[in-house]
N, C-alpha and C positions, 0 to 999 in steps of 0.2 A: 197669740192664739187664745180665742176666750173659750169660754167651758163649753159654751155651746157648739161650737165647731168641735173642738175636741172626741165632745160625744158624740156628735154626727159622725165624725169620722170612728169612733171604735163603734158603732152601731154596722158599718157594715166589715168590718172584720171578720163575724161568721159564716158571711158571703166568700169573703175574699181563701177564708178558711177550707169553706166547701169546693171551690173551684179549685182549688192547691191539691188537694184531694183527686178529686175527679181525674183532674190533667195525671198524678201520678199514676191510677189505675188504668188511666186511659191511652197515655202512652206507652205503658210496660206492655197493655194488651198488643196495642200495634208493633212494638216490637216483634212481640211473640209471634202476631202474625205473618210478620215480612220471614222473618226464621223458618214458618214456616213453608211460606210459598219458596224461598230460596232453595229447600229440603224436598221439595217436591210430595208437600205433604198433600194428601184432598182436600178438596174444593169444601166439601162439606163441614171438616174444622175451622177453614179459612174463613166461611162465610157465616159460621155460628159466632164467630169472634169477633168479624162485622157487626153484625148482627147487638151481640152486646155491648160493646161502643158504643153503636147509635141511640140505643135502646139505657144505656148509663147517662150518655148526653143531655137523653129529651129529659129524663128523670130528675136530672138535678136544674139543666138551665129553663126548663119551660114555667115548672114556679115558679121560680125568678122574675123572670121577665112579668111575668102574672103581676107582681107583686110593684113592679117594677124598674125606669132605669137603672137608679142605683145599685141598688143588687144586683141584677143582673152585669153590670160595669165590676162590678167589683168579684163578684165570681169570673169573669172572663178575663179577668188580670189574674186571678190566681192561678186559671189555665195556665196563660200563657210563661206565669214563672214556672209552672210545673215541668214544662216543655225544655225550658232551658235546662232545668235541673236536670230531668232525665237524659236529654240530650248528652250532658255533661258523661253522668252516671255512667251512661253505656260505651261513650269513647274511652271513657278509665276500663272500666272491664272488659271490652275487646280488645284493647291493646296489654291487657294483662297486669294491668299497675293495682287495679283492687278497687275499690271503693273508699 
């Protein structure tokens, strides 16, 4: 690998950084949400929570993409390991093992 790919590649790390992020906050909230539709919470928490999801989404991937593919490729890989992780995350703690 020469220096220059190298640094291509930790160049978008912050991307990848920020998506990791994102997907955490943004998964924990949908959680929260399903918890609460489950619980027979109102429509009106449910859909503020909606709401800011979509509204965390546009805020981090729309510069991105602005900025372009790279970034944005690389911010939507760090979603998606977020996903896994949290996914992970919440099968240990509803089944009671911890984190």
């Amino acid at each position: 690998m020469t220096d220059t790919t190298l640094a291509a590649i930790l160049g978008f790390l912050p991307y990848l950084g920020a998506g990791l992020a994102l997907g955490v906050v943004y998964f924990l909230v949908l959680y929260k949400s399903v918890r609460l539709h489950t619980a027979d919470a109102s429509a009106g928490r449910m859909i503020g929570l909606f709401l800011l999801r979509v509204a965390l989404a546009l805020a981090v991937f729309y510069p991105f993409a602005r900025i372009g593919a790279g970034p944005l490729l690389a911010a939507l890989v760090g979603f998606m390991i977020a996903r896994f992780a949290v996914q992970g995350f919440i099968r240990r703690l509803e089944r009671g093992t911890g984190a």
